[in-house]
C-alpha positions in Angstrom: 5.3 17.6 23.9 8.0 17.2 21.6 8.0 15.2 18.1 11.1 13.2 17.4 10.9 12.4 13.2 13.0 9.2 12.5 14.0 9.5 8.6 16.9 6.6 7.3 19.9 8.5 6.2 20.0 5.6 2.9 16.0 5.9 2.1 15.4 9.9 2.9 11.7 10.9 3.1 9.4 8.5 2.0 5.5 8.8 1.5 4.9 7.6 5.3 7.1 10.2 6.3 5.5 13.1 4.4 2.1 11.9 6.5 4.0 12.1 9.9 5.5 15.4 9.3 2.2 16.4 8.2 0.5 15.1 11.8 3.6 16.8 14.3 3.1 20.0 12.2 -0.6 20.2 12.8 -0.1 19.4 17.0 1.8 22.3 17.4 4.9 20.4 18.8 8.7 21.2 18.0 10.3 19.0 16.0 13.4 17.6 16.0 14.8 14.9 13.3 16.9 11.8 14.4 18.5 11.0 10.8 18.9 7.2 11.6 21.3 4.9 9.9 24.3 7.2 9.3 26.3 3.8 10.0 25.8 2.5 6.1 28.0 3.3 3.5 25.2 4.5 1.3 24.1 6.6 4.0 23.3 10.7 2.7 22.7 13.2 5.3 22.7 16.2 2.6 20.2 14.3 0.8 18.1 14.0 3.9 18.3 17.6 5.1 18.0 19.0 0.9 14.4 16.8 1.1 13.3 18.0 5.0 13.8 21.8 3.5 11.3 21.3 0.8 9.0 20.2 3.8 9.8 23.6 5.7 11.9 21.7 8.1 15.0 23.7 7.3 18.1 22.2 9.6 19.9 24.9 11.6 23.1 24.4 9.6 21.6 25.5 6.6 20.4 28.6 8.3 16.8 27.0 9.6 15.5 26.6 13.0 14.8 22.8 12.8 17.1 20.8 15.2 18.5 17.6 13.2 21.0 15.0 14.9 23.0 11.5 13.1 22.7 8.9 15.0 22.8 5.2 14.5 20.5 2.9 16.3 22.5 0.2 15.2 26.2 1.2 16.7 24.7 3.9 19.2 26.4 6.8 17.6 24.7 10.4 18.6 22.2 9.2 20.9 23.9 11.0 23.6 23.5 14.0 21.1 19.5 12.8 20.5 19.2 12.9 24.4 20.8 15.9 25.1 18.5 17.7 22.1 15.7 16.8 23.5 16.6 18.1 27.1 17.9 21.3 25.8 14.2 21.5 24.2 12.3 20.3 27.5 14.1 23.0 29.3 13.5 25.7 27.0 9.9 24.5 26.7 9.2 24.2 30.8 8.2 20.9 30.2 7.5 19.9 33.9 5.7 17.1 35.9 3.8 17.0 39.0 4.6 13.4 40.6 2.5 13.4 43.8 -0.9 13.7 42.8 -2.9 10.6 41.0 -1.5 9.7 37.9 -2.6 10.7 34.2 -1.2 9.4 31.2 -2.0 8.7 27.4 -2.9 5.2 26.0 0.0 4.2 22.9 -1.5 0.9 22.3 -3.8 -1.3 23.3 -4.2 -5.2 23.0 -5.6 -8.2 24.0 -3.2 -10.9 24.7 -4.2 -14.8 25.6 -2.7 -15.3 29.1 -2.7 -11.8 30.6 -6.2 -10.3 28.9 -6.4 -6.5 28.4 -2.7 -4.8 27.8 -2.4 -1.3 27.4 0.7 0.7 26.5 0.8 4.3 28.5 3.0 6.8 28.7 2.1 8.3 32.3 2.0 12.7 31.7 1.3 13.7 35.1 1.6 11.9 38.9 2.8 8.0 40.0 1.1 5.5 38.8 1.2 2.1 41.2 0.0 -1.6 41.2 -3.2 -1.3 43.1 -4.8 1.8 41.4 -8.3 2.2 40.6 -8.0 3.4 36.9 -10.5 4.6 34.3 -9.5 4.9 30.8 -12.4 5.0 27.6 -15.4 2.6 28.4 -13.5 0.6 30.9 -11.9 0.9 34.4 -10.2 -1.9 36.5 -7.5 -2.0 39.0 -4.0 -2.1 38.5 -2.4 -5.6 38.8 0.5 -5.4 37.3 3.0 -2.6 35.8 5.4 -3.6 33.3 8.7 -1.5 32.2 9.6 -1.0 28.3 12.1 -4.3 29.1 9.1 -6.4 30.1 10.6 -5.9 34.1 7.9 -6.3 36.6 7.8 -2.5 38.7 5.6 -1.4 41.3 5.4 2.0 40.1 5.4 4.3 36.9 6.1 8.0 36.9 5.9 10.7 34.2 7.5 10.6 30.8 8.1 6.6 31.6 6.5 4.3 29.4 4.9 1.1 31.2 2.6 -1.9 30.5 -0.7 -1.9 32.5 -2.7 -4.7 33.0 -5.8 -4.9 34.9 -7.8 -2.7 32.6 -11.2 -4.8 31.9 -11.5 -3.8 28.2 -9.3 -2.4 24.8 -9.4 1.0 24.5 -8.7 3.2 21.5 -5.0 4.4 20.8 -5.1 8.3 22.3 -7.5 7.9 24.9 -6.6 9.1 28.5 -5.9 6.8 31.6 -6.2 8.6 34.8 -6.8 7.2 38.5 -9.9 8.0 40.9 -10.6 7.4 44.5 -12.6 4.4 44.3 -14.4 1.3 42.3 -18.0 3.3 43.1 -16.4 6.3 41.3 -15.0 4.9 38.7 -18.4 3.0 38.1 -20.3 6.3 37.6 -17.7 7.7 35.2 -18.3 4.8 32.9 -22.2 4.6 33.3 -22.3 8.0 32.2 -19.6 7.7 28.8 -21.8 5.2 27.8 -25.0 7.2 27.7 -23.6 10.0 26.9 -22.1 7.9 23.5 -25.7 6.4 23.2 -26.7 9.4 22.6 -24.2 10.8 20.5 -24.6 7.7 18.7 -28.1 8.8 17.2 -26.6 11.5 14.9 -23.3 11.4 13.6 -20.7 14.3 14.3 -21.2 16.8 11.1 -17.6 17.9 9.9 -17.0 20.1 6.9 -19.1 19.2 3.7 -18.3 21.5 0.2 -22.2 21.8 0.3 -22.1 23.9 3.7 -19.0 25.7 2.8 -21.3 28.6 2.2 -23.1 28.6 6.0 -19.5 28.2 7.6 -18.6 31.1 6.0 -20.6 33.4 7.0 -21.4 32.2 10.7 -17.2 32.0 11.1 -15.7 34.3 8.4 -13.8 31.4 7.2 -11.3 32.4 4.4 -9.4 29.1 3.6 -10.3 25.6 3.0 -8.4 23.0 4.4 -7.8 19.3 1.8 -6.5 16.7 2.1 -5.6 15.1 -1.6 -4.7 11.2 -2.2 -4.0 10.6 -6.0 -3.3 7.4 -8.1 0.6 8.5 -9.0 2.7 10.9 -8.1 2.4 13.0 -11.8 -1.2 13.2 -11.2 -0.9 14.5 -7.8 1.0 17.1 -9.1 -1.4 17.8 -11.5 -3.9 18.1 -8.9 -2.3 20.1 -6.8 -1.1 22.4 -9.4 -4.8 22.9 -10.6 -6.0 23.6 -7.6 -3.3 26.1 -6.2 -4.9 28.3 -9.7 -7.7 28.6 -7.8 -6.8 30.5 -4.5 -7.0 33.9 -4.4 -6.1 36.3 -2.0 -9.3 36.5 -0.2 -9.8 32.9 -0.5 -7.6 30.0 -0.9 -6.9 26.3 -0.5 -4.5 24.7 2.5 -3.4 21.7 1.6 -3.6 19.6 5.3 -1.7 16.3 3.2 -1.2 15.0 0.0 -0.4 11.6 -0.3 0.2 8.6 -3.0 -2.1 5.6 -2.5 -5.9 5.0 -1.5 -7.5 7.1 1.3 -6.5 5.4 4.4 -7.1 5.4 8.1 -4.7 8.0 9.2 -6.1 10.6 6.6 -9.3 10.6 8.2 -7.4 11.2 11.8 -5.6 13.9 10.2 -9.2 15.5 8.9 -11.0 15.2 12.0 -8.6 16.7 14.1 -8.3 19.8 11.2 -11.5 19.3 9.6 -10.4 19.2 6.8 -12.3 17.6 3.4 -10.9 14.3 1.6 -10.8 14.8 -1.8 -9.6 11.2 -3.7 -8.3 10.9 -7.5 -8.7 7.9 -9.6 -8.2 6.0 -6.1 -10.5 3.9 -3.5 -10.8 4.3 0.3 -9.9 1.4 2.8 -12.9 -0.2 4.7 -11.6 1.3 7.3 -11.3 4.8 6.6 -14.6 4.3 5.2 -16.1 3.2 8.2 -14.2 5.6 10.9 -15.2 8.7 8.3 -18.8 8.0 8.6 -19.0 7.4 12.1 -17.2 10.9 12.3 -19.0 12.6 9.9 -15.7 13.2 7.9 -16.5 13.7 4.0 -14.8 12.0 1.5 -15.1 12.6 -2.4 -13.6 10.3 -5.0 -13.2 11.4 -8.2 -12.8 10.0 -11.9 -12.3 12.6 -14.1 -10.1 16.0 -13.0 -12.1 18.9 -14.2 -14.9 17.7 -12.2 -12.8 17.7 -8.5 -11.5 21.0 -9.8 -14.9 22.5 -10.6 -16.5 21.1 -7.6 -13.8 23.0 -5.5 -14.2 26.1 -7.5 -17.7 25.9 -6.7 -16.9 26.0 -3.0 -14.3 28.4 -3.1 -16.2 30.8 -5.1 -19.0 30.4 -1.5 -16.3 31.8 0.2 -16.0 34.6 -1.4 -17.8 38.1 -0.1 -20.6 38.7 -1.8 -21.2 42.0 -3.8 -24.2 44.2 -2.5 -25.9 46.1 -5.2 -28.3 48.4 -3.2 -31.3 49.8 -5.3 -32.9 53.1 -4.6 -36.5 53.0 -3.7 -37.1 56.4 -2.4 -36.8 59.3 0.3 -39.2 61.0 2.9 -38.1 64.0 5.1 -39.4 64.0 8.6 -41.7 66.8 9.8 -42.3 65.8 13.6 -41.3 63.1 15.5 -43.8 60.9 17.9 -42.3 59.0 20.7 -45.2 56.4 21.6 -45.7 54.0 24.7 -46.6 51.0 22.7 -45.0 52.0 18.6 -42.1 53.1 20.2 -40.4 56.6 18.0 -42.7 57.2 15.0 -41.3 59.9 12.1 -44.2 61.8 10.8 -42.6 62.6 7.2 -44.2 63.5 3.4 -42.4 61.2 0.7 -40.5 63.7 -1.3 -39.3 60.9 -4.2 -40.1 57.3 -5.0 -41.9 55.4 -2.8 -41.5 53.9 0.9 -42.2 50.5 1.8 -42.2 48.4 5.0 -39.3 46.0 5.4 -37.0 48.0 2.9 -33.8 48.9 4.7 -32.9 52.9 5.2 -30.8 55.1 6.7 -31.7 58.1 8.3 -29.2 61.5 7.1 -29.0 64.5 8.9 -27.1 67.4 7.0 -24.7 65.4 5.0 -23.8 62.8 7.2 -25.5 59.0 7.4 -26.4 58.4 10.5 -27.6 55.1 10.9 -28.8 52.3 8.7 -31.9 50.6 10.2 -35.0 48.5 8.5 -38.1 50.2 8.4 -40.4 48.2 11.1 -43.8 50.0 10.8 -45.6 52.1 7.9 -48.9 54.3 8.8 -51.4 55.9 7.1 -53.7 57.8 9.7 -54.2 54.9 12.0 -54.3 51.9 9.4 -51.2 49.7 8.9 -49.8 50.0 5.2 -47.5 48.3 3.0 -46.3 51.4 0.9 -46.9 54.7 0.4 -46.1 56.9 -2.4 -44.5 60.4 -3.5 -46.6 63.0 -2.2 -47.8 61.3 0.9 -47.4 61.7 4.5 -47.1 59.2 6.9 -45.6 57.8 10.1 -42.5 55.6 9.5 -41.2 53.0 12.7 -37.4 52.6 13.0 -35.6 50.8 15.9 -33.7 53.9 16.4 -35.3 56.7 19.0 -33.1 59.4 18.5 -34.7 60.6 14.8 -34.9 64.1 14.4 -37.5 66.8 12.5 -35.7 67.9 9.4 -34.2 63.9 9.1 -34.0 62.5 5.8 -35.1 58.8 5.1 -33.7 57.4 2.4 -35.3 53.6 1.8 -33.3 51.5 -0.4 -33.1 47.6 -1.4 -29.7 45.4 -1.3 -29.3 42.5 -3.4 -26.4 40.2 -3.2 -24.3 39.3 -6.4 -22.7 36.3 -5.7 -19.2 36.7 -7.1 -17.3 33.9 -9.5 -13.3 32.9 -9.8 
């Protein structure tokens, strides 16, 4: 609900931090920055909040809307003013919780520890949580046999916002994966029979995310204007580099977001952060970890490494330029004029016209004029001769022309054109 971004008042924002602002900006939440460490004589606050504004996290003081509080884990100075922050927010926000109804709540972590088996971390959203509960949470359920507070106290219950230890889970679940309670063991049996086939089967194929090859498709079925990267780089200069290059490139029909951009080899968390904004990975002159390797292709998620600069640039032009609309060069064919007007059982409404110029052929797209004004634009669906079925007919020549429009007219013009796309370059 809210994001609270620790930054050390002596270190300022680091690479690690860069990636977490990048993750609360995409969720939506508000942020508010806990400046940590203002207890050290080296500490820099200015420094802090100069760095946060170049990450569009502007502190109120300086005339931005991001909240930003001192404090000092260490001595416990403006906590109170941390917790207060984030009430003031919570209120504004009408953040509220329903605590009589069966509990719901987000996995944190997840382990498996020697003497106690499956431990999950939760923080419980909505209803009570309690020792006893018949709990389904990924591929696993169990009951709950014992709750355990962020002290490591033994409690009999958890309710919202509270963090707790559960144990009685029977397997590991992934980090983000939701916890909830259901009636009974019968229940809760069913739920995980059918995840399991239901991930069997998604198994078979692997979810598709954005690919530069399919820019083109995406495009057109969605309108979509801007493409979302994510850029890792050897160094810092050649990020830059890389960055600088490819801000050339946007336009304002098109252009690139950049989703993160980050020092060091493609790593787990990038290929979070593209799934969730499907974005593409594009790598310089650095490696991905097995990891990231492995969770991208089970997602679908596309990574590209390159070696040389002009060819990530080029290959991005290339997909930029698919975004781009098209321009339609249309190419006159002809024009007939309509001299009476059929309206058949079967055909449907058939113009008897003579072709006046050019030629007319079936398929070609036209658009019928009355007066001065365009009417409609329709394909041509049927071409007659007599009673035979004809591909074209020439100036000079009457015949019946089928349009999927039924309100043509005697005195009509059809004007029968062809459009041919030009695709467009940067």
């Amino acid at each position: 609900d809210i994001v609270i971004l620790v930054i050390a008042a002596d270190d300022g924002v680091k690479p690690q931090t860069v990636e977490a602002i990048d993750h609360a900006k995409l969720s939506g939440a508000p942020i508010i920055v806990a400046i940590n460490k203002v207890d050290r004589p080296n500490a820099n606050i200015d420094m802090v909040k100069q760095e946060l504004s170049r990450y569009e996290l502007t502190p109120e003081d300086w005339g931005g809307k991001t909240i930003t509080v001192a404090v000092s884990a260490k001595t416990g100075q403006g906590i109170d003013d941390l917790l207060e922050m984030v009430l003031l927010q919570a209120e504004v926000l009408e953040l509220k919780a329903c605590y009589d109804r069966p509990a719901v709540g987000i996995v944190i972590e997840a382990k498996l520890s020697k003497g106690r088996g499956p431990v999950i971390t939760a923080l419980i959203q909505q209803g009570t949580l309690k020792v006893g509960d018949i709990c389904v949470c990924g591929l696993w359920w169990g009951k709950v046999r014992a709750i355990h507070d962020d002290r490591g106290k033994l409690i009999d219950k958890v309710i919202p916002s509270i963090p707790a230890e559960i144990v009685g889970i029977s397997g590991v679940p992934q980090p983000g994966e939701t916890i909830f309670v259901v009636s009974d063991e019968k229940n809760a049996r069913q739920i995980i029979v059918g995840r399991k086939e239901e991930k069997e089967r998604t198994k078979q194929t692997a979810p598709v995310h954005l690919r530069l090859e399919d820019l083109h498709k995406k495009i057109e079925e969605e309108k979509l204007k801007q493409l979302k990267i994510i850029v890792k780089a050897d160094v810092g200069g050649t990020l830059e580099a890389v960055e600088e290059a490819l801000n050339k490139l946007s336009t304002k029909e098109v252009q690139i977001r950049f989703i993160h951009k980050g020092v060091g080899s493609v790593n787990y968390s990038d290929v979070l952060l593209a799934e969730v904004s499907d974005a593409i990975i594009v790598g310089f002159k650095v490696t991905s970890e097995p990891q990231a390797k492995d969770t991208a292709r089970n997602k679908g998620i596309q990574i590209r490494i390159y070696q040389i600069i002009y060819e990530l640039i080029n290959e991005v032009k290339l997909a930029l330029e698919g975004m781009l609309t098209p321009h339609v060069k249309r190419i006159f064919l002809g024009r007939a004029k309509v001299l009476k007007v059929f309206k058949l059982s079967k055909a449907g409404v058939i113009a008897g016209s003579i072709v006046e110029k050019g030629k007319i052929s079936r398929g070609s797209y036209c658009e019928i004029i009355r007066g001065s004004e365009v009417i409609i634009k329709k394909k041509i669906v049927s071409l007659k001769r007599f009673k035979d079925d004809i591909r074209e007919v020439t100036q000079g020549i009457e015949c019946g022309i089928g349009v999927e429009y039924k309100d043509v007219r005697e005195s009509d013009y059809i004007d029968v054109f062809l459009e041919e796309k030009i695709e467009r370059k940067l």
